[in-house]
C-alpha positions as protocol buffer text, in pm:
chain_id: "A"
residue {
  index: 1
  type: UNK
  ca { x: 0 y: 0 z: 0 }
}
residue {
  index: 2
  type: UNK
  ca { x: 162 y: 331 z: -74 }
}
residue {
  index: 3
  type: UNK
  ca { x: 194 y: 576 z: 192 }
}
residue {
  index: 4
  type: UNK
  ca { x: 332 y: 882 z: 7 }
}
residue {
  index: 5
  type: UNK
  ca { x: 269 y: 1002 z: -305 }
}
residue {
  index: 6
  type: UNK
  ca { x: 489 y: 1297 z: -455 }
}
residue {
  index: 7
  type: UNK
  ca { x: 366 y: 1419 z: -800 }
}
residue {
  index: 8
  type: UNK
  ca { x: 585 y: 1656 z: -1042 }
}
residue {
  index: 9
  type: UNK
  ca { x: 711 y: 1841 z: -742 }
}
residue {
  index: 10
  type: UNK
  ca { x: 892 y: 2194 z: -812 }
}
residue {
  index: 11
  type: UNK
  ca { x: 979 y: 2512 z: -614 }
}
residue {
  index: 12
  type: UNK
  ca { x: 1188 y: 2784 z: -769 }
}
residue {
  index: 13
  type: UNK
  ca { x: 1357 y: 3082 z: -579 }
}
residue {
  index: 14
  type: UNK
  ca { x: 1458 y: 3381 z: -766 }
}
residue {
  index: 15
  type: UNK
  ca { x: 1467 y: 3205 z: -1103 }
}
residue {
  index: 16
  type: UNK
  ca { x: 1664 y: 2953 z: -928 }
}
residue {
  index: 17
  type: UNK
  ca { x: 1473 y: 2573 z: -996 }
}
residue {
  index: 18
  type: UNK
  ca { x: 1599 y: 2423 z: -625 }
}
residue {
  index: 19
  type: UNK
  ca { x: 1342 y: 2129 z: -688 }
}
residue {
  index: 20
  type: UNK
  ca { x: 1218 y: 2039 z: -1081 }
}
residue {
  index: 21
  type: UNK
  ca { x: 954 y: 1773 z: -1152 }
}
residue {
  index: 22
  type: UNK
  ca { x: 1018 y: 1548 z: -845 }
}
residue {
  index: 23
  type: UNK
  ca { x: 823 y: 1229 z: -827 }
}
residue {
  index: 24
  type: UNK
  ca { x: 894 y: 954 z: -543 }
}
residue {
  index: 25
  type: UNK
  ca { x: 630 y: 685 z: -390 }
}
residue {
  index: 26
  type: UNK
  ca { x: 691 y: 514 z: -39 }
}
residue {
  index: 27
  type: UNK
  ca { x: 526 y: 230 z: 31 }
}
residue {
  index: 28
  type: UNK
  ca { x: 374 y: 201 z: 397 }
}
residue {
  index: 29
  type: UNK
  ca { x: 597 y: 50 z: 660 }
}
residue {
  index: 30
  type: UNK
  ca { x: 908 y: 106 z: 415 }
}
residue {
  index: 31
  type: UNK
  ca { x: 1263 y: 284 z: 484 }
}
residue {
  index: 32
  type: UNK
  ca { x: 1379 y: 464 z: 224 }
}
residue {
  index: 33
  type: UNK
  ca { x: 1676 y: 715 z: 179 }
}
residue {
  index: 34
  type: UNK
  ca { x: 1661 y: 1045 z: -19 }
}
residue {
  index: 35
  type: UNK
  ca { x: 2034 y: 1136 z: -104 }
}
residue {
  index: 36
  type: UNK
  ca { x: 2269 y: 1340 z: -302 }
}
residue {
  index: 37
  type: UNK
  ca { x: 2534 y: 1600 z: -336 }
}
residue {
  index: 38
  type: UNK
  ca { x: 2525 y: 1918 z: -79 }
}
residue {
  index: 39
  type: UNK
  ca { x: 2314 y: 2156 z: -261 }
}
residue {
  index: 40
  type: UNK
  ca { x: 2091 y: 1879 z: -415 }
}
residue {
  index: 41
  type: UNK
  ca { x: 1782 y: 1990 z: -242 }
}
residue {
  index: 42
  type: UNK
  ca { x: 1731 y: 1757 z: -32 }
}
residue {
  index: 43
  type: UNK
  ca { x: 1605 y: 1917 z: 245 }
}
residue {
  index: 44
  type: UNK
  ca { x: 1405 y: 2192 z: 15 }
}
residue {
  index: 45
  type: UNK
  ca { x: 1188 y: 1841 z: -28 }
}
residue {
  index: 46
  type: UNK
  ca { x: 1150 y: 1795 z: 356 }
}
residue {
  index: 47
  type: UNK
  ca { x: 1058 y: 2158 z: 388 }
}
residue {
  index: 48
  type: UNK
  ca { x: 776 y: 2066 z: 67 }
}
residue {
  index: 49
  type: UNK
  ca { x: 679 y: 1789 z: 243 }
}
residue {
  index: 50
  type: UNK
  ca { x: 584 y: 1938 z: 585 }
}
residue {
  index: 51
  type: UNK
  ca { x: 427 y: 2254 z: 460 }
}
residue {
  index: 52
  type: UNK
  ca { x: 732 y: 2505 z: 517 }
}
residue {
  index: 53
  type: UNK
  ca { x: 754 y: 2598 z: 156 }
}
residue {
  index: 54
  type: UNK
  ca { x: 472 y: 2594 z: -85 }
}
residue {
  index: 55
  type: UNK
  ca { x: 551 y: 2437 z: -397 }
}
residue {
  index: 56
  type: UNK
  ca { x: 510 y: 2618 z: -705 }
}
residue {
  index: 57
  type: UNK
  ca { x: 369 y: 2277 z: -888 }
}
residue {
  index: 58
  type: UNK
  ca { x: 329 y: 1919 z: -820 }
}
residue {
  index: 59
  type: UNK
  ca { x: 101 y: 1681 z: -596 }
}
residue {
  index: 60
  type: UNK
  ca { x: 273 y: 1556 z: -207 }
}
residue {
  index: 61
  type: UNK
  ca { x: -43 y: 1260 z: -153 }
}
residue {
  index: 62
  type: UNK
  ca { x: -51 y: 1059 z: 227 }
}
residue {
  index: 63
  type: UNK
  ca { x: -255 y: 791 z: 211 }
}
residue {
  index: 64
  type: UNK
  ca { x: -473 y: 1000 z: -60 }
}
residue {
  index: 65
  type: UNK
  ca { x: -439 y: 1299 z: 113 }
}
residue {
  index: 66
  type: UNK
  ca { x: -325 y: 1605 z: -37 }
}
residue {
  index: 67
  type: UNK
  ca { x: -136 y: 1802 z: 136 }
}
residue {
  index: 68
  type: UNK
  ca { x: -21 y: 2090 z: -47 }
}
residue {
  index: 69
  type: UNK
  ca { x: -152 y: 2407 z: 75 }
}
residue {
  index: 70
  type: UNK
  ca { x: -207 y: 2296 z: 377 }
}
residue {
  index: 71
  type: UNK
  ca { x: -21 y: 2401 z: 738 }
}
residue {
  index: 72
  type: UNK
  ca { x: 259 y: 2291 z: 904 }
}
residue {
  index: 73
  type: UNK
  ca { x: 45 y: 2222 z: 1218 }
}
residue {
  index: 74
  type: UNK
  ca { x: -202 y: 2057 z: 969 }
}
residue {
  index: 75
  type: UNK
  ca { x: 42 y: 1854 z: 836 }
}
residue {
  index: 76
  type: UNK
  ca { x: 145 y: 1718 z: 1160 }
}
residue {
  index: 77
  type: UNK
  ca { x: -174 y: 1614 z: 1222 }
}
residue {
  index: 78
  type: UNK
  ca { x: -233 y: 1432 z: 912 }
}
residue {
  index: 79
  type: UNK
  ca { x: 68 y: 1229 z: 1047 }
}
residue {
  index: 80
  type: UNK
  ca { x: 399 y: 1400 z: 908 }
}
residue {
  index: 81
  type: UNK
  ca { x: 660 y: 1425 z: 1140 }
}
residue {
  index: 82
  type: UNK
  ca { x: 1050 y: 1555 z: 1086 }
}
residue {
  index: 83
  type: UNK
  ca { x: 1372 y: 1598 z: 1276 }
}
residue {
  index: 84
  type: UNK
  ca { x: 1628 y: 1867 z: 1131 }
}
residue {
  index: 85
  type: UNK
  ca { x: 1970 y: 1885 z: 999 }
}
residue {
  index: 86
  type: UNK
  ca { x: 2071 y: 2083 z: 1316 }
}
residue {
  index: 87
  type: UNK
  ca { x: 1923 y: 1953 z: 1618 }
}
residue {
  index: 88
  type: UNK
  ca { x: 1610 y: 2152 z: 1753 }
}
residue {
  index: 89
  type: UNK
  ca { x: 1476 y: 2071 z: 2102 }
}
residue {
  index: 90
  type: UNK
  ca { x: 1376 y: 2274 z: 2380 }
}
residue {
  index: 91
  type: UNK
  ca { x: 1697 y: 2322 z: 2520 }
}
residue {
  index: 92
  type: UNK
  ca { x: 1615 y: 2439 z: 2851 }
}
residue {
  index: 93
  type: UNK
  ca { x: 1331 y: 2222 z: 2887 }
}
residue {
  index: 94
  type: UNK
  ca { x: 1344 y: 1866 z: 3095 }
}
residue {
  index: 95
  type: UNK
  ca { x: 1372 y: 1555 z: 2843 }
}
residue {
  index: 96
  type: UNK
  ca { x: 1042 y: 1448 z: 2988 }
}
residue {
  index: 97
  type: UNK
  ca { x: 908 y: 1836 z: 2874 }
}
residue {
  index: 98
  type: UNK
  ca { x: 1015 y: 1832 z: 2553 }
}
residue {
  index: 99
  type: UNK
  ca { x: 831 y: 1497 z: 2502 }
}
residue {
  index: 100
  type: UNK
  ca { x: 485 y: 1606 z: 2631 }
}
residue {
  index: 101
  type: UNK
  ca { x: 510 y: 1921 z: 2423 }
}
residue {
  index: 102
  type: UNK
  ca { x: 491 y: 1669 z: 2134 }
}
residue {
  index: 103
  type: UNK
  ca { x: 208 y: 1445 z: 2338 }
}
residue {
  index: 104
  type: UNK
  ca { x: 22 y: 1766 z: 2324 }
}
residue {
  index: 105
  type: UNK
  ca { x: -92 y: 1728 z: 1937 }
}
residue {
  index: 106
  type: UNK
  ca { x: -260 y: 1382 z: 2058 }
}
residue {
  index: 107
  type: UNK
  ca { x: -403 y: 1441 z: 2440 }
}
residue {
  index: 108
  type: UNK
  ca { x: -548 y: 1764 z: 2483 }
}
residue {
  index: 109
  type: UNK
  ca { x: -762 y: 1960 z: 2792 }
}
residue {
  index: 110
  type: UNK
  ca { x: -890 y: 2286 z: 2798 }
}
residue {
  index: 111
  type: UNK
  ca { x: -759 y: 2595 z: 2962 }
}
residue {
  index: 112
  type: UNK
  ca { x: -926 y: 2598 z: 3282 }
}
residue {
  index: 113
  type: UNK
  ca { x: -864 y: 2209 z: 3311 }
}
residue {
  index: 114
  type: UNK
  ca { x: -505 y: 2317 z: 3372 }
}
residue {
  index: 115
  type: UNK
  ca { x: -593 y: 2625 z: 3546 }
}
residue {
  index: 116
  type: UNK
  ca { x: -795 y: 2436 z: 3824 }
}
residue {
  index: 117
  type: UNK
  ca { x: -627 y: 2107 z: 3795 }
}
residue {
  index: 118
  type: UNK
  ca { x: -935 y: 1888 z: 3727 }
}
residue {
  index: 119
  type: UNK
  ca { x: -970 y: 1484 z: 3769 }
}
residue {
  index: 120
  type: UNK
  ca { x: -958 y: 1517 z: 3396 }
}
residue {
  index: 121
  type: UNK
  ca { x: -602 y: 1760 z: 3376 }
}
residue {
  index: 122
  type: UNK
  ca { x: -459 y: 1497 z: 3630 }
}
residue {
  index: 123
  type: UNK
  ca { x: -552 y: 1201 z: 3444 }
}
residue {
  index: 124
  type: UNK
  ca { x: -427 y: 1339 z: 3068 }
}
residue {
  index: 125
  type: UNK
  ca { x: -141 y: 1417 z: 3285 }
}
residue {
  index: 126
  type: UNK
  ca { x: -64 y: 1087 z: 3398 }
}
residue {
  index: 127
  type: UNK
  ca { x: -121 y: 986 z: 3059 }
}
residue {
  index: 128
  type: UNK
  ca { x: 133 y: 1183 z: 2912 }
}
residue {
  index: 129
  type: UNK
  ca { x: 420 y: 1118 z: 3136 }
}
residue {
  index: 130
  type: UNK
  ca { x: 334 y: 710 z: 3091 }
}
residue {
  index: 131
  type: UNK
  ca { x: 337 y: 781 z: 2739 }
}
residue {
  index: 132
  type: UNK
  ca { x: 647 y: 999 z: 2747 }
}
residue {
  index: 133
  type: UNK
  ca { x: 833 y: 748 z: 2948 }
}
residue {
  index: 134
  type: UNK
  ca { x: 716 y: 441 z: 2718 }
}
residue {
  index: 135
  type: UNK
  ca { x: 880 y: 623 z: 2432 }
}
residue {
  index: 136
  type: UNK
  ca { x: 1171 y: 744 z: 2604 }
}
residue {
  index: 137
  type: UNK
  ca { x: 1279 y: 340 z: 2709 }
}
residue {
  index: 138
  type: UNK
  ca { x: 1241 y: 289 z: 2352 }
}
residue {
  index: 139
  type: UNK
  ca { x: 1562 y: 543 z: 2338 }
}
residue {
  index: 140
  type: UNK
  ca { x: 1707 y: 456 z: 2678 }
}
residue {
  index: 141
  type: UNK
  ca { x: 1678 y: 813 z: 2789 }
}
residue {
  index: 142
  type: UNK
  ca { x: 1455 y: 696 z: 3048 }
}
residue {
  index: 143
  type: UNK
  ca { x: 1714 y: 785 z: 3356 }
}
residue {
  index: 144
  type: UNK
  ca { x: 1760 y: 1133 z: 3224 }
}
residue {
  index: 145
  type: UNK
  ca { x: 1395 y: 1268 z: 3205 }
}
residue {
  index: 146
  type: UNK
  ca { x: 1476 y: 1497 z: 3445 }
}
residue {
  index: 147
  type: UNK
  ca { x: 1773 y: 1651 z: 3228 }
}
residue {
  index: 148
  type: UNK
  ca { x: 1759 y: 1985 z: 3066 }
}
residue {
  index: 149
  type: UNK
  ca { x: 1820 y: 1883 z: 2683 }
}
residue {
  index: 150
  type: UNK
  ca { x: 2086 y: 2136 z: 2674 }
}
residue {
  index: 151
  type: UNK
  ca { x: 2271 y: 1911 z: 2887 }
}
residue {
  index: 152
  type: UNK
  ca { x: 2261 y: 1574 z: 2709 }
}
residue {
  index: 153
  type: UNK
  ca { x: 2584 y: 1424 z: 2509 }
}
residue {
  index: 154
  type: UNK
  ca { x: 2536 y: 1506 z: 2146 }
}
residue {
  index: 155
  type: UNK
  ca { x: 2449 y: 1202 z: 2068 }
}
residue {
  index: 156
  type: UNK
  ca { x: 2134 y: 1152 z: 2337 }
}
residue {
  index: 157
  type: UNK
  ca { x: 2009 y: 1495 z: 2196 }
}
residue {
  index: 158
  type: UNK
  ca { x: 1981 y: 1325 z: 1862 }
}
residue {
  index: 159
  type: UNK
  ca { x: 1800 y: 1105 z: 1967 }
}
residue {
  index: 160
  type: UNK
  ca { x: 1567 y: 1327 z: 2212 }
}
residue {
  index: 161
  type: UNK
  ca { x: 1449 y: 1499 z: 1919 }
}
residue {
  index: 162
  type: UNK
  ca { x: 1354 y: 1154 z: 1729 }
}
residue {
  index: 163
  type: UNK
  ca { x: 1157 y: 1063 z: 2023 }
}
residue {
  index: 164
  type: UNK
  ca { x: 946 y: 1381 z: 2053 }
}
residue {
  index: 165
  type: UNK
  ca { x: 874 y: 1361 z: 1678 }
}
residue {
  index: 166
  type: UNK
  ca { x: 768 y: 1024 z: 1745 }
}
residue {
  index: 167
  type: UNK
  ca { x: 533 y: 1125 z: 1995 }
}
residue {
  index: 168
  type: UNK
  ca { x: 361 y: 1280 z: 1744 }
}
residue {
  index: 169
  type: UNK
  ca { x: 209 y: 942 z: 1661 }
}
residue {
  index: 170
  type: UNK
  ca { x: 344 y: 986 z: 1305 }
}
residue {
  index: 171
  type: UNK
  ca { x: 270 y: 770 z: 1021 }
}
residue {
  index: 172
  type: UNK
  ca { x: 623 y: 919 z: 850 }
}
residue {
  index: 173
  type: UNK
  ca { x: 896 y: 1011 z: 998 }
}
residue {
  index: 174
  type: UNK
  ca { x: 1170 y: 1237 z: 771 }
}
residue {
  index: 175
  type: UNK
  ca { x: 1495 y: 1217 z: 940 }
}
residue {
  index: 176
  type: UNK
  ca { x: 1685 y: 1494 z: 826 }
}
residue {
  index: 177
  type: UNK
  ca { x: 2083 y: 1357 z: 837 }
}
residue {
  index: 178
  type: UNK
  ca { x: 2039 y: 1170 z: 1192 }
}
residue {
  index: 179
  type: UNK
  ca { x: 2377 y: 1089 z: 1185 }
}
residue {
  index: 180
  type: UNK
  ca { x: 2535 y: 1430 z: 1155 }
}
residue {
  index: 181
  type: UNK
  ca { x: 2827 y: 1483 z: 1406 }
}
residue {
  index: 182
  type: UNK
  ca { x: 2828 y: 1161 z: 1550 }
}
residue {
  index: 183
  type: UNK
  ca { x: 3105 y: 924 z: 1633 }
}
residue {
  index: 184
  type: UNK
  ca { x: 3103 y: 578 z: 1435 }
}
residue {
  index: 185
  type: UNK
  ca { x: 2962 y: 424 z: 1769 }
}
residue {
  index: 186
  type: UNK
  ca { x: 2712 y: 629 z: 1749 }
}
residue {
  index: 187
  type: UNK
  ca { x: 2571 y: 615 z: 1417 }
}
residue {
  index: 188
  type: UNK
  ca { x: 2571 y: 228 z: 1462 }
}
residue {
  index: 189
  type: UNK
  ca { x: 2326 y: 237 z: 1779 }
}
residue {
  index: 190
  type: UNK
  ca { x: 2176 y: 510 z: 1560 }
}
residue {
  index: 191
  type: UNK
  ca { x: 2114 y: 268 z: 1255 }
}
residue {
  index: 192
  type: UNK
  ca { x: 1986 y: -7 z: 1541 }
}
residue {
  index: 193
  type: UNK
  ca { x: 1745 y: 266 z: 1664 }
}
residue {
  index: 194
  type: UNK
  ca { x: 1617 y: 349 z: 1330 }
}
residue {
  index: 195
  type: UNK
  ca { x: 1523 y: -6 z: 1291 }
}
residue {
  index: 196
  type: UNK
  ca { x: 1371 y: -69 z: 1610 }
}
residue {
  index: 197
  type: UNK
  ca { x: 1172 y: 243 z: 1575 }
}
residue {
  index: 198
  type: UNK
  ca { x: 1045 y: 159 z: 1254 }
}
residue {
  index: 199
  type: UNK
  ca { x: 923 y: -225 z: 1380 }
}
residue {
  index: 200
  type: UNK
  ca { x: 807 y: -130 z: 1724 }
}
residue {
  index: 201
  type: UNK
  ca { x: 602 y: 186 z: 1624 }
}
residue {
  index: 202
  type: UNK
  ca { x: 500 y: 75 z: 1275 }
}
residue {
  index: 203
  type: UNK
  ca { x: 631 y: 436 z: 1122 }
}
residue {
  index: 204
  type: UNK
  ca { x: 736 y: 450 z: 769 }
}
residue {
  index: 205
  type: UNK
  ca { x: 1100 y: 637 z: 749 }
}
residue {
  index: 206
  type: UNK
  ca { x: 1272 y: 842 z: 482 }
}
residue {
  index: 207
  type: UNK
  ca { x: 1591 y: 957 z: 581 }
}
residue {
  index: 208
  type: UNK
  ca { x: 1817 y: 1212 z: 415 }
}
residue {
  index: 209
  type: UNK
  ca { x: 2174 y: 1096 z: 513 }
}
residue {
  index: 210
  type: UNK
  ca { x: 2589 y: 1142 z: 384 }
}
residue {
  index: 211
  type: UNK
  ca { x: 2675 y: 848 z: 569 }
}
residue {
  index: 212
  type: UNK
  ca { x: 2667 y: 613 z: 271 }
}
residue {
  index: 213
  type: UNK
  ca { x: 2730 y: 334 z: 541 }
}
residue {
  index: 214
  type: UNK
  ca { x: 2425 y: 387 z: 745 }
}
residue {
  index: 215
  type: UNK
  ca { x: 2268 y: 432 z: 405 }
}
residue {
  index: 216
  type: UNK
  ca { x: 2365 y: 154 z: 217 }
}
residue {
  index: 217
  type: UNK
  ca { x: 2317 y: -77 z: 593 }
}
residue {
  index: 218
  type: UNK
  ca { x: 1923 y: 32 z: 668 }
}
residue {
  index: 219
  type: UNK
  ca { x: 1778 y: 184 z: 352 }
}
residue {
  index: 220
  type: UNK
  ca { x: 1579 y: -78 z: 160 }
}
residue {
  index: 221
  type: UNK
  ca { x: 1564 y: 166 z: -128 }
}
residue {
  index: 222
  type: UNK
  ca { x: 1711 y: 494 z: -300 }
}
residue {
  index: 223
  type: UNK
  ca { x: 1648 y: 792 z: -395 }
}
residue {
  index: 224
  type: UNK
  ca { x: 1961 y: 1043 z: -586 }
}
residue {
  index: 225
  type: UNK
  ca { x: 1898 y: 1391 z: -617 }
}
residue {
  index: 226
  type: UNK
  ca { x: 2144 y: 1676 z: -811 }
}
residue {
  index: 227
  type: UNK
  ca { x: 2051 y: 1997 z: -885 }
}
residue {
  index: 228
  type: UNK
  ca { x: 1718 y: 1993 z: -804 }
}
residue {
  index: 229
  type: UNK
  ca { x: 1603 y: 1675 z: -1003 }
}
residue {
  index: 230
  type: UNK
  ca { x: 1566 y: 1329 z: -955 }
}
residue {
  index: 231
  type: UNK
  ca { x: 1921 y: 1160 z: -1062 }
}
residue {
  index: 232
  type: UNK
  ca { x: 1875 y: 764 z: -1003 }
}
residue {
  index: 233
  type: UNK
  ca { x: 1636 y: 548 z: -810 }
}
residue {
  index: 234
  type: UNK
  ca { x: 1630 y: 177 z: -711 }
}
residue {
  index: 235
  type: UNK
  ca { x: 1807 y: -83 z: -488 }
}
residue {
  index: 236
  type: UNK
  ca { x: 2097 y: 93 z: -268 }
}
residue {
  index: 237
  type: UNK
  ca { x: 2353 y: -172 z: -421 }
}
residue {
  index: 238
  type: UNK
  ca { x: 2256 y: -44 z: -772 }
}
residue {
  index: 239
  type: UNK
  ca { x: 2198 y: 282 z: -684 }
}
residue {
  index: 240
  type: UNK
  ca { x: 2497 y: 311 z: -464 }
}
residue {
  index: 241
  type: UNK
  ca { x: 2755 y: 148 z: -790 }
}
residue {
  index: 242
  type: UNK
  ca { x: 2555 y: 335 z: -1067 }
}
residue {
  index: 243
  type: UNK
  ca { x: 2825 y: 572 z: -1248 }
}
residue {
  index: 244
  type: UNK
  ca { x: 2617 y: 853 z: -1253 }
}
residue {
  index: 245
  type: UNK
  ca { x: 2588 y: 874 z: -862 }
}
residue {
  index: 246
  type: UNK
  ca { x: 2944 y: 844 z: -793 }
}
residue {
  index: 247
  type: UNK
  ca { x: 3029 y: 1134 z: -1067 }
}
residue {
  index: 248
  type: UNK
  ca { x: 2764 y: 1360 z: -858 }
}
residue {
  index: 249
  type: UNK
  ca { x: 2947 y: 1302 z: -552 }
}
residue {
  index: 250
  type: UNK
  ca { x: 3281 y: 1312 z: -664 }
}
residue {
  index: 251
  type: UNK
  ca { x: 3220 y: 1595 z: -877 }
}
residue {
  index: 252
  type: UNK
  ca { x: 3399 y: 1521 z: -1188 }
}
């Protein structure tokens, strides 16, 4: 069953075509990789995606949906969720905090609820820290909920911010070069984490990622873009040993 649908998907900025006549399907429950040269537009098509940019043509489908013109916020709740390139939590906030803030889009009271601290406040409360916690175990950031982010290794951050998106409930997940900046121990627990995530919450995954190893390990297919438009697609080994891809990143 396909999950995503991207249709002759462009954006231009001043004359400049960053994304030209894109077109990718994901099937549900897959994990696919979206890579390419720096400057390839990679993450121009995560900002398309989740409702950042508007794109000046094309069709971005979930599950039939289209979601074009419609809001960031919208978007998350029609089940888009994203990390970034450079990390974004709440960096003062608890590790438990910047979870809930994500729980938020899912269990919701009204303003006086948490003014007068209700039965009902309590128990969405309680809700959201079991919730929070279940996901965090997932992670093993369990023993620092009471952190502030700020204060995690670099590694733990990265994957804080995987875990709130998840809390979103999402039914995709763009990860936005999880492995940036980490050590190679690191980026394997990372590629174990991706998978686990992927089984145990049933998410479908498109990564954007340099790490050709982490690619090439997890990915179960490919997508190359350069300049803008869509260079190769397939298998990683055939993607990853076509001639044209190697050129792109090797720039001759």
């Amino acid at each position: 069953m396909t999950l995503l649908e991207v249709k002759n998907l462009g954006i231009s900025f001043g004359g400049l075509r960053a994304v030209d006549g894109l077109n990718m399907s994901i099937e549900k429950g897959a994990l696919v990789g979206l890579i390419g040269p720096n400057g390839a537009g990679k993450t121009t098509v995560f900002n398309l995606l989740t409702g950042m940019y508007l794109p000046s043509g094309g069709s971005i489908k979930l599950e039939g949906t289209e979601l074009v013109g419609k809001s960031p916020a919208r978007i998350s709740q029609e089940g888009v969720a994203r990390t970034f390139q450079n990390i974004r939590l709440f960096s003062q906030m608890t590790v438990m905090d910047n979870v809930k803030a994500a729980l938020h889009n899912k269990i919701k009271y009204n303003l006086a609820a948490s003014f007068l601290h209700t039965p009902e406040y309590r128990r969405k409360e309680r809700e959201m820290n079991e919730r929070a916690r279940e996901i965090l175990q997932v992670f093993e950031l369990e023993q620092y909920v009471d952190y502030k982010a700020s204060n995690l290794p670099y590694g733990k951050q990265r994957k804080l911010e995987i875990a709130r998106a998840l809390a979103t409930d999402p039914k995709l997940l763009l990860l936005d070069e999880p492995a940036a900046g980490m050590n190679p121990n690191e980026t394997a627990e990372l590629m174990e984490t991706i998978e686990l995530i992927r089984e145990k919450f049933g998410v479908t995954i498109l990564l954007i990622e340099h790490d050709m190893k982490l690619v090439g390990g997890i990915c179960e297919y490919l997508y190359v873009l350069n300049f803008g438009t869509e260079l190769a697609h397939g298998l990683p080994e055939e993607v990853l040993n076509d001639p044209q891809v190697i050129t792109a990143y090797l720039g001759e």
